[in-house]
C-alpha positions as CSV (number, residue, x, y, z in Angstrom):
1,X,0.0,0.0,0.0
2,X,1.2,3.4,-0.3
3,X,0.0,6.9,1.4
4,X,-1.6,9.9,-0.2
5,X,-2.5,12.9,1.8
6,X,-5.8,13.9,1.6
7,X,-7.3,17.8,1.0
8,X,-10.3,19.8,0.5
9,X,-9.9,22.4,-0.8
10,X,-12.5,25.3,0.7
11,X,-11.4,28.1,-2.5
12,X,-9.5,28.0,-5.3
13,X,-6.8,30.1,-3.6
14,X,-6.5,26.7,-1.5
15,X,-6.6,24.3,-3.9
16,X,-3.8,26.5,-5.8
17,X,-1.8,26.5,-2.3
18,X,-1.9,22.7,-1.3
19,X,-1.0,21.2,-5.6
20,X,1.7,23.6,-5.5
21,X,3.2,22.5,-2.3
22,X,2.7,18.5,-3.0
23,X,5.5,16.6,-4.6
24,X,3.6,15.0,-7.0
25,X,0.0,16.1,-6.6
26,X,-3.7,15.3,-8.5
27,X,-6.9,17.1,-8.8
28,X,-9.9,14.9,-8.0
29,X,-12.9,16.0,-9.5
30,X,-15.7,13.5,-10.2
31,X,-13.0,10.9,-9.0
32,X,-14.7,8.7,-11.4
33,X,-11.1,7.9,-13.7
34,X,-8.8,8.6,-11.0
35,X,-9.9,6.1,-8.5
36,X,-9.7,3.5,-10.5
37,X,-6.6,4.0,-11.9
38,X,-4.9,4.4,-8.2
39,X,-7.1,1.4,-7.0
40,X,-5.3,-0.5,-10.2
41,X,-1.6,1.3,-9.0
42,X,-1.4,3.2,-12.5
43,X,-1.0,6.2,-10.8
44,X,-0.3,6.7,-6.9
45,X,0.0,10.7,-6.0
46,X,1.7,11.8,-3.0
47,X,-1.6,14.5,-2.7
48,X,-5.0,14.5,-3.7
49,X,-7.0,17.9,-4.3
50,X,-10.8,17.3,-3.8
51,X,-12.1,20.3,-5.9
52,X,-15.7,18.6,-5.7
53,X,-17.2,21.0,-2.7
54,X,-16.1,24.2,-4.3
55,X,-19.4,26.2,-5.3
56,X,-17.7,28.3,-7.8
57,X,-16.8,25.4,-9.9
58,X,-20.4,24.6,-10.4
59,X,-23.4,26.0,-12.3
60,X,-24.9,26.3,-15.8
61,X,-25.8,29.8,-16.9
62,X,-26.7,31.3,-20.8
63,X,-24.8,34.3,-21.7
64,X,-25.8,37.1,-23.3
65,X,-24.6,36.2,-26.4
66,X,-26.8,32.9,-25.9
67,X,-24.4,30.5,-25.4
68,X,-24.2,28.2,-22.3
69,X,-21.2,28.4,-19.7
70,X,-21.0,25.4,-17.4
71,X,-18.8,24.7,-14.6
72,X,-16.2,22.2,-14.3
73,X,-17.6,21.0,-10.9
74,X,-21.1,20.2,-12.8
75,X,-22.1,17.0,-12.9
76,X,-23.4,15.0,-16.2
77,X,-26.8,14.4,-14.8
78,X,-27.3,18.0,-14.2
79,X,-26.1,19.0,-18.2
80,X,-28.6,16.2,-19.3
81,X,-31.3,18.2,-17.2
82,X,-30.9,21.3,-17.9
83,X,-32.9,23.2,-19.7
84,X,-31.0,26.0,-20.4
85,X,-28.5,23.2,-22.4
86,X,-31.5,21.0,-23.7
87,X,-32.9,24.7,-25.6
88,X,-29.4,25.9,-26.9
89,X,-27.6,22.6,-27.5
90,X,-29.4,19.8,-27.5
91,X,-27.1,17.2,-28.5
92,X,-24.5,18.1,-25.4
93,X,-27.6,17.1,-23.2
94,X,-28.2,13.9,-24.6
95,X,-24.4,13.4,-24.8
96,X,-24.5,13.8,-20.9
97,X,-27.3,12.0,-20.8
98,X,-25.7,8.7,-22.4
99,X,-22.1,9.0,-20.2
100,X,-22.0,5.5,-18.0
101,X,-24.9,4.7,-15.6
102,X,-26.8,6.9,-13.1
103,X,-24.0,6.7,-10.3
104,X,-21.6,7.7,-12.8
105,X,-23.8,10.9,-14.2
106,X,-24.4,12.3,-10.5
107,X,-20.6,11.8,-9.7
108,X,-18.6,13.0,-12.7
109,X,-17.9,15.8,-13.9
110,X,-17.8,17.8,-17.3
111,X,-14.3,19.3,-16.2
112,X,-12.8,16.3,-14.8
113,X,-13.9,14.3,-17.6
114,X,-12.2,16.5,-20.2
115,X,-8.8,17.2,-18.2
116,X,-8.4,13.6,-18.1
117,X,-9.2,13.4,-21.8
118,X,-9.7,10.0,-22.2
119,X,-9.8,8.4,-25.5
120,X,-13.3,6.7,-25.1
121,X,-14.8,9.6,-23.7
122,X,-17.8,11.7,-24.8
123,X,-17.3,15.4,-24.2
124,X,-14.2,15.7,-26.1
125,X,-16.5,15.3,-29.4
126,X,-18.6,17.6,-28.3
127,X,-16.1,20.6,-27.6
128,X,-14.3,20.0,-30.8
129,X,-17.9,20.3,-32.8
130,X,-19.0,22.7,-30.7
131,X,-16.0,24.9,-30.7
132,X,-16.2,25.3,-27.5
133,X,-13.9,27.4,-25.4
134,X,-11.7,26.0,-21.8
135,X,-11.5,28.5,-19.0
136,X,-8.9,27.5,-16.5
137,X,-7.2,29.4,-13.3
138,X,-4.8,31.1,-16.0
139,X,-5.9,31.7,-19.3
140,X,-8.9,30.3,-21.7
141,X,-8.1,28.2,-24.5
142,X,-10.1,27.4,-28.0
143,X,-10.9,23.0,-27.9
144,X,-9.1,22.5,-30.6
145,X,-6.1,23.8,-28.7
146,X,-6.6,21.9,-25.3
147,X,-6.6,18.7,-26.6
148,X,-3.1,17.3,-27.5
149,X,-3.6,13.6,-27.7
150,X,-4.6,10.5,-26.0
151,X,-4.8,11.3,-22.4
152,X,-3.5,14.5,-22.8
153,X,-4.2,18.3,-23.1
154,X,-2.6,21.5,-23.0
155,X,-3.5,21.9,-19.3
156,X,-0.1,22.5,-16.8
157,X,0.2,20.6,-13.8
158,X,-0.7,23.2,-11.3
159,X,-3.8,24.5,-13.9
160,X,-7.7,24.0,-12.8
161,X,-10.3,23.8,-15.3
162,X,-13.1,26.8,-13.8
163,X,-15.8,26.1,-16.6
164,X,-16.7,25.1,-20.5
165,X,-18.7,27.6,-22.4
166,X,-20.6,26.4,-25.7
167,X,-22.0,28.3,-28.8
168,X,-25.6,27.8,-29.1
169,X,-26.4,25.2,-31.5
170,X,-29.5,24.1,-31.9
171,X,-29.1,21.6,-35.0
172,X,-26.2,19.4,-33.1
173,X,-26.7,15.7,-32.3
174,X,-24.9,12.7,-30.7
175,X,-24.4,9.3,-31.7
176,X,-22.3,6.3,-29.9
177,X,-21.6,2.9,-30.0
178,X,-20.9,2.2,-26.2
179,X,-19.1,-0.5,-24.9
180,X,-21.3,-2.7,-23.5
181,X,-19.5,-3.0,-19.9
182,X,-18.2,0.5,-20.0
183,X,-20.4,2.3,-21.7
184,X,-17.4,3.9,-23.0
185,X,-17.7,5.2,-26.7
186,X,-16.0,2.2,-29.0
187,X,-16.7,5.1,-31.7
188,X,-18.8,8.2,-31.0
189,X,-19.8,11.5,-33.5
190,X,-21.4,14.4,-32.6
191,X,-22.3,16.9,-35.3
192,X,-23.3,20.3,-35.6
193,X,-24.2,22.8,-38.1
194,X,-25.0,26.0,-37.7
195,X,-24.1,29.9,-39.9
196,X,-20.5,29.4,-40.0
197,X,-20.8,25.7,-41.5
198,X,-20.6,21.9,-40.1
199,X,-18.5,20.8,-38.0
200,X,-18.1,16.6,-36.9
201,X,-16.0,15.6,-33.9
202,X,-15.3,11.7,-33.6
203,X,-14.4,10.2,-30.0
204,X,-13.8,6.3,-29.5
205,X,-11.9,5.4,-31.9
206,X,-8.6,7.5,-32.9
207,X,-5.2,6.1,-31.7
208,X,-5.0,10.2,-31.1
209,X,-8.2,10.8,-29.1
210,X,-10.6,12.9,-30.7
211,X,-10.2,14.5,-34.2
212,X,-12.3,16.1,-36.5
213,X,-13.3,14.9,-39.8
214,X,-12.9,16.9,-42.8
215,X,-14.7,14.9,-45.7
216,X,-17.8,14.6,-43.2
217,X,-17.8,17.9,-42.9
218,X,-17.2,19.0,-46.8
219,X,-19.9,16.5,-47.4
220,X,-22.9,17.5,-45.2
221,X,-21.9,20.9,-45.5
222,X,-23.0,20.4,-49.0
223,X,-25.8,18.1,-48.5
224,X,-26.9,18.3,-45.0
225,X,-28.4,14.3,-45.4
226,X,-27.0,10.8,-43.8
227,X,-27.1,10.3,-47.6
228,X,-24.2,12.5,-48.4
229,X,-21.8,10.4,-45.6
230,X,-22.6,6.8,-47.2
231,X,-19.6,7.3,-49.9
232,X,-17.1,8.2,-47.7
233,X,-14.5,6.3,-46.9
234,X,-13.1,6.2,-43.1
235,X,-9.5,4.8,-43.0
236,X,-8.7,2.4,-40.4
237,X,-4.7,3.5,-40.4
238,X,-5.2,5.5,-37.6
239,X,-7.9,3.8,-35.6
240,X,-7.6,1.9,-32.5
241,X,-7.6,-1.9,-32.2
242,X,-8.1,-3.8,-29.4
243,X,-10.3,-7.0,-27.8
244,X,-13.5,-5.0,-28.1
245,X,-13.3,-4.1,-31.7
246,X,-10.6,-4.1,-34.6
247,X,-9.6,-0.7,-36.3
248,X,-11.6,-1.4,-39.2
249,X,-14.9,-2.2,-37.1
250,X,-13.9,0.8,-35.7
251,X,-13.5,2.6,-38.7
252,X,-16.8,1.2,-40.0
253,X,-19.0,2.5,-36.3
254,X,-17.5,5.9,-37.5
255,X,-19.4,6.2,-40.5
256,X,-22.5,4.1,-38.9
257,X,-23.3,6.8,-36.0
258,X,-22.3,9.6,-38.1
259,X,-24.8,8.7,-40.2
260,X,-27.4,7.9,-37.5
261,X,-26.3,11.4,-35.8
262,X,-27.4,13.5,-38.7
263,X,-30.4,11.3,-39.3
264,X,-31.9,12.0,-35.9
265,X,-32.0,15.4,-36.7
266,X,-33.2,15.2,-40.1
Protein backbone atom coordinates (compact mmCIF):
# COMPACT_ATOMS: atom_id res chain seq x y z
CA UNK A 1 0.00 0.00 0.00
CA UNK A 2 1.16 3.40 -0.35
CA UNK A 3 0.01 6.94 1.40
CA UNK A 4 -1.58 9.88 -0.25
CA UNK A 5 -2.55 12.93 1.78
CA UNK A 6 -5.76 13.89 1.63
CA UNK A 7 -7.28 17.82 0.99
CA UNK A 8 -10.32 19.83 0.53
CA UNK A 9 -9.87 22.44 -0.79
CA UNK A 10 -12.46 25.29 0.72
CA UNK A 11 -11.39 28.10 -2.48
CA UNK A 12 -9.49 28.00 -5.30
CA UNK A 13 -6.76 30.07 -3.62
CA UNK A 14 -6.50 26.66 -1.54
CA UNK A 15 -6.57 24.30 -3.94
CA UNK A 16 -3.78 26.46 -5.78
CA UNK A 17 -1.79 26.48 -2.34
CA UNK A 18 -1.94 22.70 -1.34
CA UNK A 19 -0.97 21.24 -5.55
CA UNK A 20 1.74 23.65 -5.51
CA UNK A 21 3.22 22.48 -2.34
CA UNK A 22 2.75 18.48 -2.98
CA UNK A 23 5.48 16.59 -4.57
CA UNK A 24 3.57 15.03 -7.03
CA UNK A 25 0.05 16.13 -6.56
CA UNK A 26 -3.71 15.28 -8.47
CA UNK A 27 -6.87 17.07 -8.79
CA UNK A 28 -9.90 14.88 -8.02
CA UNK A 29 -12.91 15.97 -9.46
CA UNK A 30 -15.71 13.47 -10.24
CA UNK A 31 -12.96 10.89 -9.02
CA UNK A 32 -14.69 8.66 -11.40
CA UNK A 33 -11.15 7.91 -13.67
CA UNK A 34 -8.79 8.58 -10.97
CA UNK A 35 -9.88 6.11 -8.49
CA UNK A 36 -9.66 3.51 -10.46
CA UNK A 37 -6.63 4.05 -11.95
CA UNK A 38 -4.86 4.36 -8.18
CA UNK A 39 -7.06 1.44 -7.02
CA UNK A 40 -5.29 -0.49 -10.19
CA UNK A 41 -1.62 1.32 -8.96
CA UNK A 42 -1.40 3.15 -12.54
CA UNK A 43 -1.02 6.17 -10.83
CA UNK A 44 -0.27 6.73 -6.94
CA UNK A 45 -0.01 10.66 -6.03
CA UNK A 46 1.65 11.79 -2.98
CA UNK A 47 -1.57 14.49 -2.73
CA UNK A 48 -5.03 14.47 -3.69
CA UNK A 49 -6.97 17.93 -4.27
CA UNK A 50 -10.84 17.30 -3.83
CA UNK A 51 -12.12 20.27 -5.91
CA UNK A 52 -15.73 18.64 -5.73
CA UNK A 53 -17.24 20.97 -2.65
CA UNK A 54 -16.09 24.17 -4.33
CA UNK A 55 -19.38 26.15 -5.30
CA UNK A 56 -17.75 28.33 -7.81
CA UNK A 57 -16.82 25.35 -9.93
CA UNK A 58 -20.36 24.62 -10.37
CA UNK A 59 -23.39 26.03 -12.30
CA UNK A 60 -24.89 26.27 -15.80
CA UNK A 61 -25.81 29.82 -16.94
CA UNK A 62 -26.74 31.34 -20.76
CA UNK A 63 -24.78 34.31 -21.67
CA UNK A 64 -25.79 37.11 -23.29
CA UNK A 65 -24.58 36.16 -26.41
CA UNK A 66 -26.82 32.91 -25.91
CA UNK A 67 -24.37 30.53 -25.40
CA UNK A 68 -24.22 28.17 -22.30
CA UNK A 69 -21.17 28.41 -19.74
CA UNK A 70 -21.04 25.40 -17.42
CA UNK A 71 -18.75 24.73 -14.59
CA UNK A 72 -16.15 22.18 -14.32
CA UNK A 73 -17.58 21.03 -10.95
CA UNK A 74 -21.08 20.24 -12.76
CA UNK A 75 -22.12 17.00 -12.89
CA UNK A 76 -23.36 14.96 -16.23
CA UNK A 77 -26.75 14.40 -14.76
CA UNK A 78 -27.26 17.98 -14.23
CA UNK A 79 -26.09 19.05 -18.18
CA UNK A 80 -28.60 16.18 -19.31
CA UNK A 81 -31.34 18.17 -17.24
CA UNK A 82 -30.86 21.32 -17.87
CA UNK A 83 -32.92 23.23 -19.68
CA UNK A 84 -30.98 26.00 -20.43
CA UNK A 85 -28.49 23.22 -22.37
CA UNK A 86 -31.49 20.97 -23.73
CA UNK A 87 -32.93 24.65 -25.56
CA UNK A 88 -29.36 25.95 -26.92
CA UNK A 89 -27.59 22.60 -27.47
CA UNK A 90 -29.43 19.84 -27.46
CA UNK A 91 -27.07 17.23 -28.49
CA UNK A 92 -24.53 18.09 -25.41
CA UNK A 93 -27.55 17.07 -23.17
CA UNK A 94 -28.20 13.94 -24.61
CA UNK A 95 -24.37 13.40 -24.80
CA UNK A 96 -24.47 13.82 -20.86
CA UNK A 97 -27.29 11.97 -20.85
CA UNK A 98 -25.67 8.72 -22.38
CA UNK A 99 -22.07 8.99 -20.16
CA UNK A 100 -22.00 5.55 -17.99
CA UNK A 101 -24.90 4.75 -15.64
CA UNK A 102 -26.77 6.92 -13.05
CA UNK A 103 -23.97 6.71 -10.31
CA UNK A 104 -21.59 7.70 -12.82
CA UNK A 105 -23.77 10.91 -14.25
CA UNK A 106 -24.41 12.30 -10.52
CA UNK A 107 -20.60 11.78 -9.65
CA UNK A 108 -18.55 12.97 -12.68
CA UNK A 109 -17.94 15.81 -13.94
CA UNK A 110 -17.77 17.82 -17.25
CA UNK A 111 -14.29 19.25 -16.20
CA UNK A 112 -12.82 16.26 -14.81
CA UNK A 113 -13.90 14.34 -17.57
CA UNK A 114 -12.18 16.45 -20.18
CA UNK A 115 -8.79 17.17 -18.20
CA UNK A 116 -8.36 13.56 -18.06
CA UNK A 117 -9.16 13.41 -21.85
CA UNK A 118 -9.67 10.00 -22.16
CA UNK A 119 -9.80 8.45 -25.50
CA UNK A 120 -13.33 6.72 -25.07
CA UNK A 121 -14.82 9.60 -23.66
CA UNK A 122 -17.76 11.67 -24.78
CA UNK A 123 -17.29 15.41 -24.16
CA UNK A 124 -14.24 15.69 -26.06
CA UNK A 125 -16.54 15.30 -29.44
CA UNK A 126 -18.59 17.60 -28.32
CA UNK A 127 -16.10 20.61 -27.62
CA UNK A 128 -14.34 19.97 -30.84
CA UNK A 129 -17.86 20.26 -32.78
CA UNK A 130 -18.99 22.72 -30.66
CA UNK A 131 -16.00 24.86 -30.69
CA UNK A 132 -16.21 25.28 -27.48
CA UNK A 133 -13.86 27.36 -25.42
CA UNK A 134 -11.67 26.05 -21.75
CA UNK A 135 -11.47 28.49 -18.97
CA UNK A 136 -8.88 27.53 -16.55
CA UNK A 137 -7.16 29.37 -13.28
CA UNK A 138 -4.75 31.07 -16.04
CA UNK A 139 -5.92 31.70 -19.33
CA UNK A 140 -8.90 30.32 -21.71
CA UNK A 141 -8.06 28.16 -24.53
CA UNK A 142 -10.09 27.41 -27.99
CA UNK A 143 -10.88 22.97 -27.85
CA UNK A 144 -9.13 22.47 -30.60
CA UNK A 145 -6.10 23.84 -28.71
CA UNK A 146 -6.63 21.92 -25.27
CA UNK A 147 -6.64 18.66 -26.63
CA UNK A 148 -3.08 17.27 -27.46
CA UNK A 149 -3.59 13.58 -27.71
CA UNK A 150 -4.55 10.50 -25.97
CA UNK A 151 -4.76 11.33 -22.39
CA UNK A 152 -3.54 14.55 -22.85
CA UNK A 153 -4.22 18.29 -23.14
CA UNK A 154 -2.56 21.49 -22.98
CA UNK A 155 -3.47 21.86 -19.29
CA UNK A 156 -0.10 22.51 -16.78
CA UNK A 157 0.19 20.59 -13.85
CA UNK A 158 -0.66 23.23 -11.31
CA UNK A 159 -3.81 24.46 -13.93
CA UNK A 160 -7.68 23.99 -12.76
CA UNK A 161 -10.33 23.76 -15.33
CA UNK A 162 -13.10 26.81 -13.82
CA UNK A 163 -15.83 26.10 -16.63
CA UNK A 164 -16.70 25.07 -20.50
CA UNK A 165 -18.65 27.55 -22.42
CA UNK A 166 -20.58 26.37 -25.65
CA UNK A 167 -22.04 28.27 -28.77
CA UNK A 168 -25.59 27.84 -29.14
CA UNK A 169 -26.38 25.22 -31.55
CA UNK A 170 -29.52 24.07 -31.85
CA UNK A 171 -29.08 21.65 -34.95
CA UNK A 172 -26.20 19.40 -33.07
CA UNK A 173 -26.73 15.69 -32.33
CA UNK A 174 -24.91 12.67 -30.72
CA UNK A 175 -24.44 9.26 -31.73
CA UNK A 176 -22.27 6.27 -29.90
CA UNK A 177 -21.59 2.85 -29.98
CA UNK A 178 -20.86 2.19 -26.22
CA UNK A 179 -19.09 -0.48 -24.90
CA UNK A 180 -21.34 -2.73 -23.46
CA UNK A 181 -19.47 -2.99 -19.93
CA UNK A 182 -18.16 0.47 -19.96
CA UNK A 183 -20.40 2.35 -21.71
CA UNK A 184 -17.42 3.89 -23.03
CA UNK A 185 -17.71 5.21 -26.68
CA UNK A 186 -16.05 2.17 -28.96
CA UNK A 187 -16.73 5.09 -31.67
CA UNK A 188 -18.75 8.23 -30.98
CA UNK A 189 -19.83 11.49 -33.48
CA UNK A 190 -21.39 14.41 -32.63
CA UNK A 191 -22.35 16.88 -35.32
CA UNK A 192 -23.31 20.34 -35.56
CA UNK A 193 -24.18 22.82 -38.06
CA UNK A 194 -24.95 26.04 -37.74
CA UNK A 195 -24.11 29.86 -39.94
CA UNK A 196 -20.46 29.40 -40.03
CA UNK A 197 -20.81 25.69 -41.46
CA UNK A 198 -20.59 21.89 -40.10
CA UNK A 199 -18.46 20.78 -37.99
CA UNK A 200 -18.09 16.62 -36.90
CA UNK A 201 -15.99 15.58 -33.92
CA UNK A 202 -15.34 11.73 -33.57
CA UNK A 203 -14.35 10.17 -30.03
CA UNK A 204 -13.85 6.28 -29.52
CA UNK A 205 -11.89 5.38 -31.86
CA UNK A 206 -8.57 7.46 -32.88
CA UNK A 207 -5.18 6.11 -31.71
CA UNK A 208 -5.00 10.24 -31.11
CA UNK A 209 -8.20 10.80 -29.06
CA UNK A 210 -10.58 12.86 -30.74
CA UNK A 211 -10.20 14.55 -34.24
CA UNK A 212 -12.29 16.10 -36.47
CA UNK A 213 -13.33 14.94 -39.81
CA UNK A 214 -12.92 16.89 -42.76
CA UNK A 215 -14.74 14.85 -45.71
CA UNK A 216 -17.75 14.65 -43.21
CA UNK A 217 -17.79 17.89 -42.90
CA UNK A 218 -17.19 18.96 -46.80
CA UNK A 219 -19.90 16.49 -47.38
CA UNK A 220 -22.86 17.51 -45.17
CA UNK A 221 -21.86 20.92 -45.47
CA UNK A 222 -22.96 20.41 -48.97
CA UNK A 223 -25.80 18.09 -48.48
CA UNK A 224 -26.85 18.25 -45.00
CA UNK A 225 -28.42 14.34 -45.43
CA UNK A 226 -27.03 10.76 -43.82
CA UNK A 227 -27.15 10.30 -47.59
CA UNK A 228 -24.15 12.50 -48.35
CA UNK A 229 -21.75 10.37 -45.60
CA UNK A 230 -22.57 6.75 -47.18
CA UNK A 231 -19.61 7.30 -49.92
CA UNK A 232 -17.06 8.19 -47.71
CA UNK A 233 -14.47 6.32 -46.89
CA UNK A 234 -13.10 6.20 -43.10
CA UNK A 235 -9.52 4.85 -42.97
CA UNK A 236 -8.74 2.41 -40.43
CA UNK A 237 -4.69 3.46 -40.38
CA UNK A 238 -5.25 5.53 -37.58
CA UNK A 239 -7.91 3.83 -35.60
CA UNK A 240 -7.64 1.95 -32.52
CA UNK A 241 -7.59 -1.91 -32.17
CA UNK A 242 -8.07 -3.80 -29.44
CA UNK A 243 -10.29 -7.04 -27.84
CA UNK A 244 -13.54 -5.00 -28.06
CA UNK A 245 -13.32 -4.12 -31.68
CA UNK A 246 -10.64 -4.05 -34.61
CA UNK A 247 -9.57 -0.73 -36.25
CA UNK A 248 -11.65 -1.43 -39.24
CA UNK A 249 -14.87 -2.22 -37.11
CA UNK A 250 -13.93 0.80 -35.67
CA UNK A 251 -13.52 2.62 -38.67
CA UNK A 252 -16.84 1.17 -40.02
CA UNK A 253 -19.01 2.49 -36.29
CA UNK A 254 -17.50 5.90 -37.49
CA UNK A 255 -19.40 6.25 -40.46
CA UNK A 256 -22.55 4.15 -38.88
CA UNK A 257 -23.30 6.79 -35.98
CA UNK A 258 -22.34 9.64 -38.15
CA UNK A 259 -24.80 8.66 -40.18
CA UNK A 260 -27.36 7.86 -37.47
CA UNK A 261 -26.27 11.36 -35.78
CA UNK A 262 -27.42 13.48 -38.65
CA UNK A 263 -30.39 11.34 -39.35
CA UNK A 264 -31.93 11.99 -35.86
CA UNK A 265 -31.97 15.40 -36.74
CA UNK A 266 -33.25 15.19 -40.12
Amino acid sequence: MYETNYHRAGSLAEAESAIAAAEDGKFLAGGQTLIPTMKQRLAAPTDLVDLRHLGELKGISKQGDGSIRIGAGTCHADVAGSPEVQAAVPGLAALAGMIGDPHVRYMGTIGGSIANNDPAADYPAALMALDASIETNKRTLAAEDFFTGMFETALEDDEIVIAVTFPACAESAYAKFPNPASRYAMAGVFVAKDDAGVRVAVTGAGQDGVFRAGDMEQALGANWSADAIAGIEVPADNMLSDIHGSAEYRANLVKVMAKRAVASLS
